[in-house]
C-alpha positions as CSV (number, residue, x, y, z in Angstrom):
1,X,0.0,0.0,0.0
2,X,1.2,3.4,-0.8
3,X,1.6,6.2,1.5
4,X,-1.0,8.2,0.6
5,X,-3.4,5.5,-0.1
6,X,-2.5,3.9,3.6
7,X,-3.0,7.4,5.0
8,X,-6.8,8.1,3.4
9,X,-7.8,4.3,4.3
10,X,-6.6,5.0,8.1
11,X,-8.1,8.2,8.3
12,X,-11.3,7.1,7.0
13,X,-11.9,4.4,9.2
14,X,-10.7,6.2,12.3
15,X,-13.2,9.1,11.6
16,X,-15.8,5.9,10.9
17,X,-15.1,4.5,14.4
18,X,-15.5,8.5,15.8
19,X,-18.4,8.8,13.9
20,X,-20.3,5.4,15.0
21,X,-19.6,6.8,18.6
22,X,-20.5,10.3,18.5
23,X,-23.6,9.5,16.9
24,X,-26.2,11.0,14.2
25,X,-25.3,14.9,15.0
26,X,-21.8,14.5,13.5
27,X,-23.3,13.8,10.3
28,X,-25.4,16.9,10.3
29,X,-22.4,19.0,11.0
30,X,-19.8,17.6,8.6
31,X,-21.7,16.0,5.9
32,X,-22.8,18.1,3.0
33,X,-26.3,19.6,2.8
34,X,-26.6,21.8,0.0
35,X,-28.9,24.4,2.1
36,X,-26.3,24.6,4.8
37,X,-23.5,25.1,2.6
38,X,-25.2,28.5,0.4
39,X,-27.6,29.7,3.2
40,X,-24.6,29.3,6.5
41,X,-21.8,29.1,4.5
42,X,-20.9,25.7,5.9
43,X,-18.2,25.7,3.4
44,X,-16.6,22.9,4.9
45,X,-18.3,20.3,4.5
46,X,-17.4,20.3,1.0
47,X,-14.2,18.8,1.9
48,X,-15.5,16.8,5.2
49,X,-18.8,14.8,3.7
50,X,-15.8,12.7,2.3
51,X,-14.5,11.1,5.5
52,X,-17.6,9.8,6.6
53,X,-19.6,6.8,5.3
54,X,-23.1,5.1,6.2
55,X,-21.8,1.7,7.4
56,X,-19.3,-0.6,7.0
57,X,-19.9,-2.1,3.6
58,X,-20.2,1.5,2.7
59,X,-16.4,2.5,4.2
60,X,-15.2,-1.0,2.9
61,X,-16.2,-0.8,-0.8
62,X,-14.8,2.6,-0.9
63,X,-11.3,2.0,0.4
64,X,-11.4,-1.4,-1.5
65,X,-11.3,0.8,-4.8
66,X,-9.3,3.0,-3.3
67,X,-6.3,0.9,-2.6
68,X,-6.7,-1.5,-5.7
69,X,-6.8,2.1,-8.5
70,X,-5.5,4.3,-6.6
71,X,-1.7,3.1,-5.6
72,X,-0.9,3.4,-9.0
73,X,-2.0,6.7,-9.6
74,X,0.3,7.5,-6.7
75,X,3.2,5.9,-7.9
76,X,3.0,7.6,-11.2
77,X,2.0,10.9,-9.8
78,X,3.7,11.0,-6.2
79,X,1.8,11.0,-2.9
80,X,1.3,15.5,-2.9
81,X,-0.4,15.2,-6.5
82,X,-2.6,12.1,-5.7
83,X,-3.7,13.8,-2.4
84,X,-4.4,16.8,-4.7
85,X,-6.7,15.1,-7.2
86,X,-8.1,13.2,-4.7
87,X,-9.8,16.5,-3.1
88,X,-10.7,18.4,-5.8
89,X,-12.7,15.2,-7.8
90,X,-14.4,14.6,-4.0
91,X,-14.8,18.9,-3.9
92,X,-15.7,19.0,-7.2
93,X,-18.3,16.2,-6.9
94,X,-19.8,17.9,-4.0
95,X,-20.2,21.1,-5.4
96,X,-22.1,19.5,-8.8
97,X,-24.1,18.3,-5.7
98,X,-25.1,21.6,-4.5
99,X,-25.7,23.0,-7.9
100,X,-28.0,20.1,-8.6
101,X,-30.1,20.5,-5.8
102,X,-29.5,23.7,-3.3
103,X,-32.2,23.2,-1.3
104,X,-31.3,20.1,-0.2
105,X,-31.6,19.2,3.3
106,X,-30.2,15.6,2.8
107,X,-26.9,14.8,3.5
108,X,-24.6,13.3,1.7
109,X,-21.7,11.6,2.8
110,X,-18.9,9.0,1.4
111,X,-15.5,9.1,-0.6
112,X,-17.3,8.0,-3.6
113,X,-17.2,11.1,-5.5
114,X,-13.2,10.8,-5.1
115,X,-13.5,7.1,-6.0
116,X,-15.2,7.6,-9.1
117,X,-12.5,10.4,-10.4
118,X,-10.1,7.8,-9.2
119,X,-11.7,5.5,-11.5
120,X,-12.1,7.7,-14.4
121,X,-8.1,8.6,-14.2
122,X,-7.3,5.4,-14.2
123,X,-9.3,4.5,-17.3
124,X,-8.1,7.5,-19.3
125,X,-4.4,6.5,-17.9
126,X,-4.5,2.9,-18.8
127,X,-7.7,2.0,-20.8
128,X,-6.4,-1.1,-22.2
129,X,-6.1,-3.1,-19.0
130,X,-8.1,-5.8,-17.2
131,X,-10.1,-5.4,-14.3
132,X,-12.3,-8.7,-13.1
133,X,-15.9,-7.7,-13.2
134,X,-17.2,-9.9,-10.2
135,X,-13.6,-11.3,-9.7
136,X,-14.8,-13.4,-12.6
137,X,-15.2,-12.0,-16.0
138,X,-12.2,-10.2,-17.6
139,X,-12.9,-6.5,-19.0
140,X,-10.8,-4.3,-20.8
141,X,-10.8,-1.0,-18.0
142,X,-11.9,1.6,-20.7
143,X,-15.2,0.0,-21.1
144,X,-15.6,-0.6,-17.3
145,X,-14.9,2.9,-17.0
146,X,-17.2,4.2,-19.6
147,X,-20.5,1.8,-18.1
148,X,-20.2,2.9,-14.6
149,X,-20.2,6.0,-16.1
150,X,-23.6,5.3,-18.1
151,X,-24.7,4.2,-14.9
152,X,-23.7,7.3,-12.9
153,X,-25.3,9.6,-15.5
154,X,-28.6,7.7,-16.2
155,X,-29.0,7.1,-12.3
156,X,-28.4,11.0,-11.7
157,X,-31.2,11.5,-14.0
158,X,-33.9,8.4,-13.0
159,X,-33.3,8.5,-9.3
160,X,-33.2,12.7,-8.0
161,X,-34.5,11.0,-4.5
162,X,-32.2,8.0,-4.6
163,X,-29.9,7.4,-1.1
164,X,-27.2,7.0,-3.1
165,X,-25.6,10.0,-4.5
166,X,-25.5,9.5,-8.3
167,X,-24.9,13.1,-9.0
168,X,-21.8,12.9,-6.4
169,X,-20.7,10.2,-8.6
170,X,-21.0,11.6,-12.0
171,X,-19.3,14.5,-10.8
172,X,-16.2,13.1,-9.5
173,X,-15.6,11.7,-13.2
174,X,-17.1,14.7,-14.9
175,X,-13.6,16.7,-12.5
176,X,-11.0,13.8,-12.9
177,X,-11.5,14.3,-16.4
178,X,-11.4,18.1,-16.5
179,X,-8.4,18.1,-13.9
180,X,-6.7,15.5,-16.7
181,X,-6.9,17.8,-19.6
182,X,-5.3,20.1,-17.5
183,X,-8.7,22.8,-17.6
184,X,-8.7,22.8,-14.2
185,X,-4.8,24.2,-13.6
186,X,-4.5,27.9,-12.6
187,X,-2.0,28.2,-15.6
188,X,-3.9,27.2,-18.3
189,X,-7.2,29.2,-16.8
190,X,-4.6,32.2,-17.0
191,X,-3.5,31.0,-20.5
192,X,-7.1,30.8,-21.8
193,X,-7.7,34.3,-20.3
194,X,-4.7,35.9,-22.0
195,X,-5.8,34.1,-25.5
196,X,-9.3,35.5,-24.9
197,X,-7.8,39.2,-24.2
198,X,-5.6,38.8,-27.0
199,X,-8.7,37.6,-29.4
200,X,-10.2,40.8,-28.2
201,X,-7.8,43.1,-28.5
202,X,-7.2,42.2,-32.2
203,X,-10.4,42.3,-33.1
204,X,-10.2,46.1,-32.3
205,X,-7.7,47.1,-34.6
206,X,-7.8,47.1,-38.1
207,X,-4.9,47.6,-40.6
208,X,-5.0,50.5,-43.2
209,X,-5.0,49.7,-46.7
210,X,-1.8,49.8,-49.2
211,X,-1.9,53.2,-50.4
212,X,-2.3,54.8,-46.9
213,X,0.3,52.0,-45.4
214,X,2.7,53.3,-47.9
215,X,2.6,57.0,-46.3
216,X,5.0,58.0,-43.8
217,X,1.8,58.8,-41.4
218,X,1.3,55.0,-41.4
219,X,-0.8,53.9,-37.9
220,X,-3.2,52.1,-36.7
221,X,-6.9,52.7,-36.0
222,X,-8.5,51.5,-32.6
């Protein structure tokens, strides 16, 4: 087990054990509720809701994915990158969350959201391995990839009252690829910007003709 991966399954499970005994209330305070986070500004739970999980098959399935995808996604990437995208897939699912539904009082809770982008990176990293559907059936990871993706989507849309949090899902994908195409870095937000501005600028400006480029009081007109 890599570092990282070793340090999200023990922190996990610790705040599981904390959770099961401070009871309900803890939920309420760090999982994410849409309403909470735009009305009070709980801005935290957009990070938090990602520590805690339902029950144990919940916390187990989770860090089951986790450690089998995601230790090579840290060995390629280093532990300080995984760690990275690992909290801005989970962020980035939880805020599709709250757009989808503000006024949600639900909460929602669960690494899944990070799992999924872990997923997704892995399938757009090596989409012609094998995973074992059902430790049984042998498919190439690109089309695993793309039908729990299906599955996110059309659940998202079929099931808007659903306990499981299909939107949390489809969001952590939806981010792992954006973060992959590198739309998500600071540098190439700035480098869009600065081609937009650029765009702009010349479409402000217009050159003279020949005859009046040929004169000595050549210039341009804004």
């Amino acid at each position: 087990m890599t570092p990282m991966v070793k340090y999200l399954v023990i922190g996990c499970a610790l705040t599981f054990l904390y959770q099961w005994a401070a009871g309900p209330d803890l939920v309420l305070i760090f999982g994410l509720i849409p309403d909470e986070v735009l009305d009070n500004l709980y801005i935290w739970q957009l990070g938090t809701y990602l520590f805690l999980h339902a029950d144990f098959w919940h916390l187990f399935w989770n860090m089951f994915t986790l450690w089998m995808f995601g230790r090579e996604l840290e060995r390629y990437w280093g532990s300080r990158q995984f760690l990275r995208f690992f909290m801005i897939t989970g962020i980035g699912a939880g805020l599709l969350s709250v757009v989808a539904d503000p006024k949600s009082t639900i909460p929602t809770i669960g690494a899944s959201g990070s799992i999924y982008g872990i997923l997704m990176a892995y399938g757009m990293m090596f989409p012609n391995r094998h995973v074992y559907l059902y430790f049984l059936l042998p498919v190439k990871v690109k089309y695993f990839v793309t039908g729990i993706g299906l599955i996110a989507f059309i659940s998202a849309l079929d099931s808007p009252g659903s306990t499981i949090a299909h939107v949390a899902h489809l969001g952590g994908m939806i981010f792992a690829f954006l973060y992959l195409k590198r739309w998500l870095s600071l540098g190439a937000v700035r480098q869009a910007y600065h081609r937009w501005r650029l765009k702009r600028m010349r479409s402000r400006f217009r050159v003279l003709d020949k005859e009046r480029r040929d004169r000595k009081d050549d210039y341009w007109i804004q």
